[in-house]
C-alpha positions as CSV (number, residue, x, y, z in Angstrom):
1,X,-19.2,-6.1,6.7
2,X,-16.1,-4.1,5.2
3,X,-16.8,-3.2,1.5
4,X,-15.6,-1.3,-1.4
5,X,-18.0,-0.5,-4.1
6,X,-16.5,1.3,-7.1
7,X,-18.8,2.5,-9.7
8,X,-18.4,4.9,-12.9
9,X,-16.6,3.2,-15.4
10,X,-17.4,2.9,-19.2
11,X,-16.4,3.7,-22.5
12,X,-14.9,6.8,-23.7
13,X,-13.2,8.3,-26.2
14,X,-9.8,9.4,-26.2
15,X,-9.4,12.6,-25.1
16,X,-12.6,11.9,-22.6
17,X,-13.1,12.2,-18.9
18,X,-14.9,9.5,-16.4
19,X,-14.9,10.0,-12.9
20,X,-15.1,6.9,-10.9
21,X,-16.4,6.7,-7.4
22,X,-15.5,4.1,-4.3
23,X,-17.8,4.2,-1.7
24,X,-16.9,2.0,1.4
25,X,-18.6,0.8,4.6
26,X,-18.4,-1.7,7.7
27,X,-15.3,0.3,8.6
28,X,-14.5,3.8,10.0
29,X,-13.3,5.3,6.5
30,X,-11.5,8.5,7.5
31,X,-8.7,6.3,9.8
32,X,-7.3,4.7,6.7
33,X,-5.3,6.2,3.6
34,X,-7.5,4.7,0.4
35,X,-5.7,4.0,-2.7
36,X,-6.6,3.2,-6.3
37,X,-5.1,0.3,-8.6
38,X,-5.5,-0.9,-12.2
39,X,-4.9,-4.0,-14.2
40,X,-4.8,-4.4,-17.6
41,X,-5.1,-7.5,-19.8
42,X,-1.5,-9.1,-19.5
43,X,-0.2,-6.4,-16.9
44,X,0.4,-6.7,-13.5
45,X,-1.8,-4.9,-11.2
46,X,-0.4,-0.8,-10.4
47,X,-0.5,2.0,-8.2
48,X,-2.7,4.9,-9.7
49,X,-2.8,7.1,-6.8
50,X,-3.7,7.1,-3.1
51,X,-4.8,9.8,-0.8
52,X,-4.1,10.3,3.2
53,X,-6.6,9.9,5.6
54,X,-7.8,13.5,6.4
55,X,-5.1,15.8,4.7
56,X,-4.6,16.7,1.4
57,X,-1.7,14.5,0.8
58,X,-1.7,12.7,-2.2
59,X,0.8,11.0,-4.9
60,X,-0.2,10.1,-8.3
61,X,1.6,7.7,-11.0
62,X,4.0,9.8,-13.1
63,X,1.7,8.2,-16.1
64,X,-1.3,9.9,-15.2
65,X,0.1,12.7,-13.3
66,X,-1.7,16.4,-14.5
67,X,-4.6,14.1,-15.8
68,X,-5.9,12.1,-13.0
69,X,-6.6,13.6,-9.5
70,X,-7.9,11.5,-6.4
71,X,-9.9,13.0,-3.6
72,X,-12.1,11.8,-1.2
73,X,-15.3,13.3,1.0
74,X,-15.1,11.3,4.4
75,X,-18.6,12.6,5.2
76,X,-19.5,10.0,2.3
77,X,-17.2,7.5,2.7
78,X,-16.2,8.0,-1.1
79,X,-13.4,8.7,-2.7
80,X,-13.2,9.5,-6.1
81,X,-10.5,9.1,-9.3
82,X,-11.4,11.9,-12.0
83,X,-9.9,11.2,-15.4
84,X,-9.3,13.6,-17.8
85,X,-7.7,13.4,-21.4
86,X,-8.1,9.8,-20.7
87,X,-5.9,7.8,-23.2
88,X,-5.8,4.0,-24.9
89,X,-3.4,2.7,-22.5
90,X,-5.2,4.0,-19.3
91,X,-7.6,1.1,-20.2
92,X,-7.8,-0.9,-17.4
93,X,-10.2,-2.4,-14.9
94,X,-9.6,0.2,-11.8
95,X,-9.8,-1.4,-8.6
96,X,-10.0,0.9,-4.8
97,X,-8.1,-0.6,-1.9
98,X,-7.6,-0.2,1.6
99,X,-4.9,-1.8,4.0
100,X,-5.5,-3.8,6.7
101,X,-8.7,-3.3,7.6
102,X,-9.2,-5.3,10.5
103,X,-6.1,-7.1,9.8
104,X,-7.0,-7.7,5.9
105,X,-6.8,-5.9,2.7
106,X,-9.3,-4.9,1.2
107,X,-10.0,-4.6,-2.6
108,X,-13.6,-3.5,-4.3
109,X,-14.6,-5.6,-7.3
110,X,-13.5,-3.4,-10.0
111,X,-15.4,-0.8,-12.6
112,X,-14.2,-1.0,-16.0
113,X,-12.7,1.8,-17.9
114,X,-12.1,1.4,-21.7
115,X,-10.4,4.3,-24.0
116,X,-11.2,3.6,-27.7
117,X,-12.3,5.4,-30.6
């Protein structure tokens, strides 16, 4: 069974840092690029960042550019969003996806990640 599992969220202050973990299984994880999405109340759902397969290519929203960084460890099956000087609006619920994974996408459940003071 293909799965997504993210985990890590909370509440932080502004300023803060979370890391936030997707571990997957039922599928062979290094094949696929692995991306991560939030969704705020009222907002459409958006790109955060993804990351290739095996290299280190990545791309990262210009609004969290220099503050965000995806990676993954395919030993693990995890990849992983670290979030530094975290701010309001990065309040989201963050979501980890995959493409077509045997012909479907596939989205974990969501961890939620609130920025207040």
């Amino acid at each position: 069974q293909v799965q997504l599992v993210e985990s890590g969220g909370g509440l932080v202050q502004p300023g803060g840092s979370l890391r936030l973990s997707c571990v997957a299984s039922g599928f062979t994880f290094s094949a696929y690029v692995i991306s991560w999405y939030r969704q705020a109340p009222e907002k459409e759902r958006e790109l955060v960042a993804s990351i290739t397969s095996y290299g280190p290519n990545t791309i990262h929203a210009d609004s969290v550019k220099g503050r965000f960084t995806i990676s993954r460890d395919n030993a693990k099956k995890t990849v992983y969003l670290q979030m530094n000087s975290l701010k309001p609006e990065d309040t989201a619920v963050y979501y980890c996806y995959a493409p077509r994974i045997n012909g479907r996408d596939r989205w974990g459940q969501g961890t939620q990640v609130t920025v207040s003071s």
